[in-house]
C-alpha positions in Angstrom: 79.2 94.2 118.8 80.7 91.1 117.9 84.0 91.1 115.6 84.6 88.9 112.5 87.8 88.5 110.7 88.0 86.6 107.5 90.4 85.4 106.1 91.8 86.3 102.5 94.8 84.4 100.4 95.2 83.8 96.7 93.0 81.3 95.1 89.8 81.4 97.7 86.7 80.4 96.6 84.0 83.3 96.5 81.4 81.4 98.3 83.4 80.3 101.0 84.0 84.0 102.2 81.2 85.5 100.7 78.4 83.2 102.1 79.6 84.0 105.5 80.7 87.4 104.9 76.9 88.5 104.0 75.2 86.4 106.3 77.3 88.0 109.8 77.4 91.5 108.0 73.7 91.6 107.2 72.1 90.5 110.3 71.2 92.7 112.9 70.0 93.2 116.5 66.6 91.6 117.3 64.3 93.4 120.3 60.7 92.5 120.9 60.9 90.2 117.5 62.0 92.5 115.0 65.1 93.6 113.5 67.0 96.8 114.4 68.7 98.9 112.5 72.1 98.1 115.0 74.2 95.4 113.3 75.2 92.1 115.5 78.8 91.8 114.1 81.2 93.9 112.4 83.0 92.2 109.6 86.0 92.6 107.7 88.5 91.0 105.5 92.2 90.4 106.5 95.0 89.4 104.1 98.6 89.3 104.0 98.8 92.6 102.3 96.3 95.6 101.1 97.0 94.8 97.5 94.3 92.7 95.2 93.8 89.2 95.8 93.0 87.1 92.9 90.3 84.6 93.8 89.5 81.2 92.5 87.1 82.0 89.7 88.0 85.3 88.2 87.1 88.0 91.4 89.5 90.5 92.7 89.3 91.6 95.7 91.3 94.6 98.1 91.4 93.6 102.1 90.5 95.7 104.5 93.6 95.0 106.7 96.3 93.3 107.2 97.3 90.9 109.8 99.9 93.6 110.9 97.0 96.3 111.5 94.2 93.7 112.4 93.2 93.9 116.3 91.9 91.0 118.0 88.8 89.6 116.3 86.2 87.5 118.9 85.4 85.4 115.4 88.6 84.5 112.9 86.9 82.6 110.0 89.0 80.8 107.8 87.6 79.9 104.0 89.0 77.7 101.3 89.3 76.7 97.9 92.3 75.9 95.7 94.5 78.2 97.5 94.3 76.8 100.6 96.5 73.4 99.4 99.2 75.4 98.3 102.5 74.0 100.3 104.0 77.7 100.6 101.6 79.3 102.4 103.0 83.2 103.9 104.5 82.9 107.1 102.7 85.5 108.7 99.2 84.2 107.8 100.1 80.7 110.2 101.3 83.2 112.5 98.1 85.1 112.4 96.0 82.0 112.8 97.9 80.9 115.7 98.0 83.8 117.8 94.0 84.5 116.9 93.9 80.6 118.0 94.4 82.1 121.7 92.6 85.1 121.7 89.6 85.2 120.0 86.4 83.5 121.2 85.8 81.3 118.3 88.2 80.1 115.2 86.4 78.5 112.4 87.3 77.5 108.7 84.6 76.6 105.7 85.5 73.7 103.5 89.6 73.2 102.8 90.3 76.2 105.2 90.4 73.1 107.7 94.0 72.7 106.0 95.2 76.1 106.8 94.2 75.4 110.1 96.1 72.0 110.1 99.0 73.7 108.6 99.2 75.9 111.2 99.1 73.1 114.1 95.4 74.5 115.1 93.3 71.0 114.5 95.8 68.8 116.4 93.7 66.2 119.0 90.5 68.2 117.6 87.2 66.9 115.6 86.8 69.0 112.0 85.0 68.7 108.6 85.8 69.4 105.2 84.5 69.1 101.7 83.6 66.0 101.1 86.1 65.3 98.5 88.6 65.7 100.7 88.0 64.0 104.0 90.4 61.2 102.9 92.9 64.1 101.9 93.2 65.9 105.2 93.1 62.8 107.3 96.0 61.2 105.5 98.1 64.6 105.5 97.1 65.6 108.9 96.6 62.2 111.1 96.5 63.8 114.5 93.2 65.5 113.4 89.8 64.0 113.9 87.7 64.3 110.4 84.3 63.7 110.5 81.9 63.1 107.5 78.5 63.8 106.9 77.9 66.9 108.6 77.3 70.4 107.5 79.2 71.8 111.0 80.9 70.2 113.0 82.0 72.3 116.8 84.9 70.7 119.0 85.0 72.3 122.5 87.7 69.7 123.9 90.8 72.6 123.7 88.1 75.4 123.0 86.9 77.4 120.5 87.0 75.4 117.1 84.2 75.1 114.2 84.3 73.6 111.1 82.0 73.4 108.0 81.9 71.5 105.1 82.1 72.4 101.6 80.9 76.1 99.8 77.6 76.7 100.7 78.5 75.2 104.2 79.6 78.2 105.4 76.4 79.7 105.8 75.3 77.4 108.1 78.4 77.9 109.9 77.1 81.3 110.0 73.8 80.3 111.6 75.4 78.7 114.1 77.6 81.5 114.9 74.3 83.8 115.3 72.6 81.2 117.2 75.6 81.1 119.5 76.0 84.9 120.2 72.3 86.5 119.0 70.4 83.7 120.0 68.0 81.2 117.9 65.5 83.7 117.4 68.0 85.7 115.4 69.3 83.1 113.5 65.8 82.1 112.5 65.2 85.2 110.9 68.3 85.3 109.4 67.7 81.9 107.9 64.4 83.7 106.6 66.1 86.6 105.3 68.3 84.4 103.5 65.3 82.0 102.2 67.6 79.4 103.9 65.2 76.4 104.9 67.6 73.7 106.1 68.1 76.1 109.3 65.1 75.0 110.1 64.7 71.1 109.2 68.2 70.7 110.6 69.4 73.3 112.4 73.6 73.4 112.4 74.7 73.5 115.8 75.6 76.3 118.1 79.0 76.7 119.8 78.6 75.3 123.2 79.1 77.7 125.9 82.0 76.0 127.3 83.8 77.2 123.7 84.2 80.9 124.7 86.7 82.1 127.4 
């Protein structure tokens, strides 16, 4: 089974984790074209602390771990929202980030996590995507990272192991691709389904390359 870690901090937006969150958590094992009742990934949230986190618009939330008691994840996904700009961001969370930077199989961030992953030195010499609104924003404050506009996901396999999506609802695309990469397209199809998530098909969001996991 494949492990997930999200990320959790003060002032995240609720979609950014939740889209994700759900779509990973929900989807299962496919065999002869049907679900089964085995889950592909195990997912939980990782903060700071095991105290309530106050999210952007009104939620509260209690981790499941903290990056003291988290083991090594294969997937580290790293949301935004407000919080995510704050110039005093805990010491231990960049340290997290950039020790899970060399051991898990895939890091990732959905809309302004891209600047928690800048922060911690993790987008250097590597393509990302952001919200939209703030393209300009994380190229200015970050110039040795590649931002690229226009696209829901954006996967950089120069150094390894980065994805990137763009604003909110982005991140469930990034969590297509993420099934795509480790269940297959089949599965991610009828994930999409589940989800009543068309674009999957139109425009697919793209996998991972293979040459992204150790």
């Amino acid at each position: 089974m494949v492990t997930v870690d999200v990320l959790l901090y003060e002032g995240i937006d609720e979609l950014d984790f939740c889209g994700p969150f759900e779509v990973l958590a929900s989807c299962r094992k496919v065999m002869d074209g049907r679900w089964t009742d085995r889950p592909a990934f195990h997912v939980q949230s990782v903060a700071e602390y095991r105290s309530m986190i106050q999210c952007a618009h009104g939620m509260g939330i209690v981790p499941d771990k903290t990056f003291v008691n988290a083991p090594e994840a294969d997937i580290v996904i790293v949301p935004g929202g407000p919080g995510a700009r704050n110039e005093h961001l805990p010491t231990r969370m960049i340290e997290f980030l950039r020790r899970a930077d060399q051991t898990c199989d895939i890091i990732a961030s959905v809309c302004t996590g891209a600047f928690i992953l800048a922060r911690a030195g993790i987008t250097d010499g590597r393509r990302v995507t952001t919200h939209h609104s703030r393209i300009k924003d994380l190229q200015t404050m970050y110039p040795n990272t590649e931002v690229v506009s226009g696209q829901r996901v954006v996967a950089d396999n120069r150094k390894g192991h980065l994805i990137s999506s763009g604003g909110i609802s982005c991140g469930i695309d990034l969590a297509l691709a993420l099934i795509a990469h480790f269940e297959g397209k089949e599965t991610a199809l009828m994930a999409a389904d589940r989800l009543e998530w068309p674009r999957f098909h139109s425009a697919p969001a793209p996998s991972p390359s293979a040459a992204m996991v150790r």
